[in-house]
C-alpha positions, 0 to 999 in steps of 0.5 A: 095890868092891861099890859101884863095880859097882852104879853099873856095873851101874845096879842092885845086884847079889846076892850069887851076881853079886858072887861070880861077879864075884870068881870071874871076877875071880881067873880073869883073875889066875891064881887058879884054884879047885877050887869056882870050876871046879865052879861053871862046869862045874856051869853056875850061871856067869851071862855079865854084861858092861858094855852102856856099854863094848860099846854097840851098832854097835861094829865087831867081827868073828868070833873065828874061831881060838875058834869053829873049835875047837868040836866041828862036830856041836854046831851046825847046819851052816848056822851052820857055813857062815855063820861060814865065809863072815863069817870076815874081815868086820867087823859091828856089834854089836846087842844087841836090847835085851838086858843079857847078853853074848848079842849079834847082828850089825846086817848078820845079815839071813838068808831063808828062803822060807817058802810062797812068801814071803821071810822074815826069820829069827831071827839068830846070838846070839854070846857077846861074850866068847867068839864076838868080837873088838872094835876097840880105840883102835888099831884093832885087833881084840882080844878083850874081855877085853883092852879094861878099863873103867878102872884101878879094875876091876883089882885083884890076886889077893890084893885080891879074895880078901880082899874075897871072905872079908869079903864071906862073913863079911857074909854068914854073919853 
């Protein structure tokens, strides 16, 4: 498995990736772990996706029912108003030559008139996994997690904790 997810990843992931990996992993089944919710909360969680299953200029749109359910005061109002105004429109995914799940939207292009210039500003960066909703086959618009690279990737709750104990064993020896 560690050997499938390097060649996914075109390079070799440490140790803390592939145990994060395996965390999420066992998240997604329903195996949830005291030490996996305090890593997350601790914030030691790295956000990795897969650039050649999300490439850029997918279509995808807002994942407005999970960014209306974040507390109003953490963000600036014109992100407010700007997420209000695309709700229903579909964009296409830009990464800016970025490997993380932090993304952009092609058709974001804001100005802001700037000593009586029009200057482009910086674009929304969106969380693939939490902040989007991705056409599939069918055309539909669904989360990412609902869109797998392929069979081999999904293994059962007990597979992964097995590999994760052979994997501390490799590890503390």
């Amino acid at each position: 498995m560690l050997q499938t997810l390097n060649r996914k990843a075109k390079r070799s992931l440490t140790k803390d990736e592939f145990e994060q990996f395996l965390m999420v992993q066992r998240l997604r089944h329903g195996d949830v772990r005291d030490e996996d919710i305090r890593k997350m909360a601790s914030g030691g969680v790295a956000h990795y996706d897969n650039p050649d299953k999300f490439p850029n200029g997918i279509e995808v749109k807002l994942n407005y029912a999970e960014i209306s359910q974040r507390k109003r005061e953490d963000f600036r109002e014109e992100y407010w108003q700007w997420v209000e105004e695309h709700k229903d429109d579909v964009f296409h995914l830009d990464r800016e030559e970025n490997a993380s799940s932090l993304v952009c939207l092609v058709e974001d292009e804001r100005y802001r008139e700037v000593d009586g210039e029009k200057v482009r500003i910086p674009r929304w960066k969106f969380d693939l996994f939490a902040d989007l909703l991705v056409k599939n086959e069918e055309g539909e618009f669904v989360s990412p997690w609902d869109i797998p690279d392929s069979t081999e990737d999904f293994v059962s709750a007990e597979e992964l904790t097995k590999q994760l104990e052979d994997s501390e064993e490799k590890f503390s020896e």
